[in-house]
C-alpha positions in Angstrom: -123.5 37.5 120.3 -121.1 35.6 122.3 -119.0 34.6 119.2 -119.0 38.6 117.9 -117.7 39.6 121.0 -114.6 36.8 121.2 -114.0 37.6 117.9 -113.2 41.3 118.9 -111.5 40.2 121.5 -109.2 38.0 119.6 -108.9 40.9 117.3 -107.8 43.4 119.6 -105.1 40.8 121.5 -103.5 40.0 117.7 -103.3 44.0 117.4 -101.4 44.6 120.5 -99.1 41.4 120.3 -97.9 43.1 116.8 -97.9 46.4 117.6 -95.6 45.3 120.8 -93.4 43.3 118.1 -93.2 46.0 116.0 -89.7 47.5 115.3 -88.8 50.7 112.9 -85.8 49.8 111.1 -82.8 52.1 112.5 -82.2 55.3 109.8 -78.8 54.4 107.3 -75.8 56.3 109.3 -74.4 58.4 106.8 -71.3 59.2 108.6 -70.5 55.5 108.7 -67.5 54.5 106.2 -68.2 51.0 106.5 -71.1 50.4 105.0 -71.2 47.2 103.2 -73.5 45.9 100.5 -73.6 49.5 98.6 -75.1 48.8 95.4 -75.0 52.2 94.0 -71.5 52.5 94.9 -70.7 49.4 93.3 -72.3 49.8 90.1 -70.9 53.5 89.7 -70.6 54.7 86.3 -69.9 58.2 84.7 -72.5 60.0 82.5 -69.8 61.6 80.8 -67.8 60.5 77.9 -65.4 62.7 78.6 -64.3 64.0 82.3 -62.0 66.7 82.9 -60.0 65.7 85.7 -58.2 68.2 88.2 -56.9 69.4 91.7 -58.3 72.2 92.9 -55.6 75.2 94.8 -56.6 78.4 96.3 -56.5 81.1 93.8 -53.8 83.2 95.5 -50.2 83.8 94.7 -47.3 86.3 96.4 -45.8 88.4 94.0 -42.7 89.7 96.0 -40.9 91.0 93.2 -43.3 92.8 91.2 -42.8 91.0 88.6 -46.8 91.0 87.7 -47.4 94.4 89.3 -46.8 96.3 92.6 -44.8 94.2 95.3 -47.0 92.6 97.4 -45.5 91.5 100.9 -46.5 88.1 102.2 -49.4 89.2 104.3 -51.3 90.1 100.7 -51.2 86.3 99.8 -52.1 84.4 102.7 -53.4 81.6 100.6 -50.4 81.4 98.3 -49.7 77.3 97.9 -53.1 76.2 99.4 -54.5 73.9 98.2 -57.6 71.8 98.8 -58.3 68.2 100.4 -60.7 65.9 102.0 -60.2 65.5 106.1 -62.8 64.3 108.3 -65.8 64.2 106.2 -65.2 68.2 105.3 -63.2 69.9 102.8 -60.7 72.4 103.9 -57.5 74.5 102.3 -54.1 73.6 103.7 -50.4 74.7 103.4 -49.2 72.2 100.1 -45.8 71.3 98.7 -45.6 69.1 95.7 -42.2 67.9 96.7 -43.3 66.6 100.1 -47.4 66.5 101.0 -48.7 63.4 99.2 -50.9 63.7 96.0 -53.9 65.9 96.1 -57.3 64.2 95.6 -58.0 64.2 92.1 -62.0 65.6 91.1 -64.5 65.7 87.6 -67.2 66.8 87.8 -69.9 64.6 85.8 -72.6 65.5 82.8 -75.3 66.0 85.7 -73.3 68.6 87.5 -72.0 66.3 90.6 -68.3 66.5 91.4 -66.5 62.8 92.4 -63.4 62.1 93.5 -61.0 59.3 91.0 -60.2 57.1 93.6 -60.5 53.0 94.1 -63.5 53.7 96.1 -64.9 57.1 94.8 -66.5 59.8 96.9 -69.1 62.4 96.2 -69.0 66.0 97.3 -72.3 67.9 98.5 -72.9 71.0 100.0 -74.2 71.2 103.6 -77.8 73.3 103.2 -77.4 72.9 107.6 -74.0 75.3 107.3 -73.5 75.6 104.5 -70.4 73.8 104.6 -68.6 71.9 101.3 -68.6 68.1 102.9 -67.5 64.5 101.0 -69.4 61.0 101.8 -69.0 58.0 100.0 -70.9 57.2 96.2 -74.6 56.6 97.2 -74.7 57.6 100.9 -76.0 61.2 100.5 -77.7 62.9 103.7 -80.9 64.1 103.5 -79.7 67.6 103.9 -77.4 67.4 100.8 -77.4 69.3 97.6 -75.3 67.4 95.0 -75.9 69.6 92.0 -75.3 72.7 89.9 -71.1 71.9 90.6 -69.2 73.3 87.8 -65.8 73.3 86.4 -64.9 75.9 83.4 -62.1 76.1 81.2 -58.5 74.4 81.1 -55.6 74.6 83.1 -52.2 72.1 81.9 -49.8 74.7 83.2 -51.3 75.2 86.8 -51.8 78.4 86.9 -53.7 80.6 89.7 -53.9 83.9 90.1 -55.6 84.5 88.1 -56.6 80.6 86.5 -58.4 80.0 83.6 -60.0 77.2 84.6 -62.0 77.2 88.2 -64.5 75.2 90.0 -68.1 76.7 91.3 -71.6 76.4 93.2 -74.0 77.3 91.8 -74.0 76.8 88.7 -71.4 79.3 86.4 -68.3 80.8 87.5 -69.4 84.8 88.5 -72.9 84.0 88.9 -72.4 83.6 92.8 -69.8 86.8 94.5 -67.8 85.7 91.3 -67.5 82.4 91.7 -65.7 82.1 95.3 -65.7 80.5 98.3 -65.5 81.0 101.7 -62.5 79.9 103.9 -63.1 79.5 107.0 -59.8 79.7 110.4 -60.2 75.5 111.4 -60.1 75.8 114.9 -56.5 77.9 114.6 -54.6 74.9 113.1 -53.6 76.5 109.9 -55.9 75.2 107.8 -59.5 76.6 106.7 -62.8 74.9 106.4 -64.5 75.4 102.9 -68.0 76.6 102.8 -70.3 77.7 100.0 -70.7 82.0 99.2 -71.9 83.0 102.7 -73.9 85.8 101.5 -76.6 83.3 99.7 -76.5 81.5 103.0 -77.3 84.6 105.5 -80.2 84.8 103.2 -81.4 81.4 104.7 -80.6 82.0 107.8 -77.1 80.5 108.3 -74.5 83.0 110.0 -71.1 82.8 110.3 -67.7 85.5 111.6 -66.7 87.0 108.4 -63.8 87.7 110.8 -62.8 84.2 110.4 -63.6 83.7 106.9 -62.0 85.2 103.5 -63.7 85.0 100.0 -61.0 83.4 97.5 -61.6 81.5 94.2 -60.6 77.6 94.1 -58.5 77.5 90.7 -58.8 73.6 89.3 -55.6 72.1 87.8 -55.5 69.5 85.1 -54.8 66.1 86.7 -53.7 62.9 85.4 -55.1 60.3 87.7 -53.1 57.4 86.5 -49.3 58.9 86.0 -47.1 57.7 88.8 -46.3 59.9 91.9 -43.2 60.5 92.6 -41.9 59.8 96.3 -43.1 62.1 98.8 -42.1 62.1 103.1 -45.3 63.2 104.6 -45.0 65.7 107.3 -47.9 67.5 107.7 -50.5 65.2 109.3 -53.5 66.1 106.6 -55.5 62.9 107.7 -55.8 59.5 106.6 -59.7 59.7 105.3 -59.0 60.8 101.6 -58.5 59.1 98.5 -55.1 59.6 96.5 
């Protein structure tokens, strides 16, 4: 009897002394960019054979002239020369000038319907099911809160047009299947530039609201890129952040 009970004795001290050793490993940090040892990164590969590569501008233009139609004063284009990049783990529109902002981020968007950057060290862009929000993180660190799919790019655009394009990028799924394929731009804490967030009519569905006040509807018009020609010299004036890839 004696030995039962120092058995269960023994038992229950081992239990506590590794319960009391016990230690939960800490979550991944997906807003860390410095995560080393990325496998998934570092064995990146395309499913597509061929990718379609492209910038993406707002699809807006001024027309002072009526050349295309009835003049339009400047306040009927407030998106003319936007165009889009990555800032501070979020995408947003921003005042763009060829001859002096440096190059645009270039995208594809892959076989499975995820959009990458072409860069060195290539990032992946997700949509924010939180706010809805269009957000970048690196190749392999994808929140749990992420939606990575249904991304899609139609059509072909060498010459760069907008307004109207015929080529575009969209979520979900096919341009005009979602408030005809637009976004939502969102005023970026009055600095000029807007935040990008999905349609936010699908997203008042779920519960997510935002100030349509502060937000306008507009297309993002994709423009065929060329990843590897040389840049030409650029004087960078406008501050658009140091966190994405050129």
């Amino acid at each position: 009897m004696r030995a039962v009970i120092l058995f269960f004795v023994l038992l229950g001290l081992a239990s506590a002394f590794a319960l009391e050793r016990h230690e939960d490993p800490a979550p991944p940090d997906y807003d860390d960019d410095s995560h080393e040892g990325d496998d998934e990164a570092k064995h990146f590969r395309p499913k597509t054979r061929n990718p379609q590569f492209f910038n993406l501008r707002v699809d807006d233009r001024c027309d002072p002239n009526g050349q295309y139609g009835p003049e339009e004063p400047p306040t009927a284009c407030p998106f003319a020369n936007f165009a889009i990049r990555l800032e501070n783990k979020i995408v947003i529109a921003t005042p763009y000038n060829r001859w002096y902002d440096p190059p645009l981020p270039t995208f594809f968007v892959d076989d499975d319907t995820q959009i990458y950057t072409v860069s060195k060290d290539p990032l992946q862009l997700y949509v924010d099911t939180m706010s809805g929000a269009l957000k970048y993180t690196r190749v392999g660190w994808l929140p749990p809160n992420a939606v990575s799919t249904s991304f899609y790019h139609s059509g072909s655009n060498p010459l760069g047009m907008v307004d109207p394009s015929p080529s575009y990028l969209s979520w979900p799924s096919t341009y005009g299947i979602t408030n005809y394929g637009k976004w939502w731009l969102c005023d970026y804490y009055a600095t000029g530039q807007y935040q990008v967030f999905v349609d936010l009519e699908e997203l008042n569905i779920q519960g997510v609201n935002r100030d349509d006040n502060d937000c306008k509807p507009y297309p993002l018009a994709a423009i065929n890129a060329n990843p590897w020609k040389k840049q030409k010299s650029w004087h960078h004036h406008g501050g658009h952040g140091d966190s994405e890839p050129t």
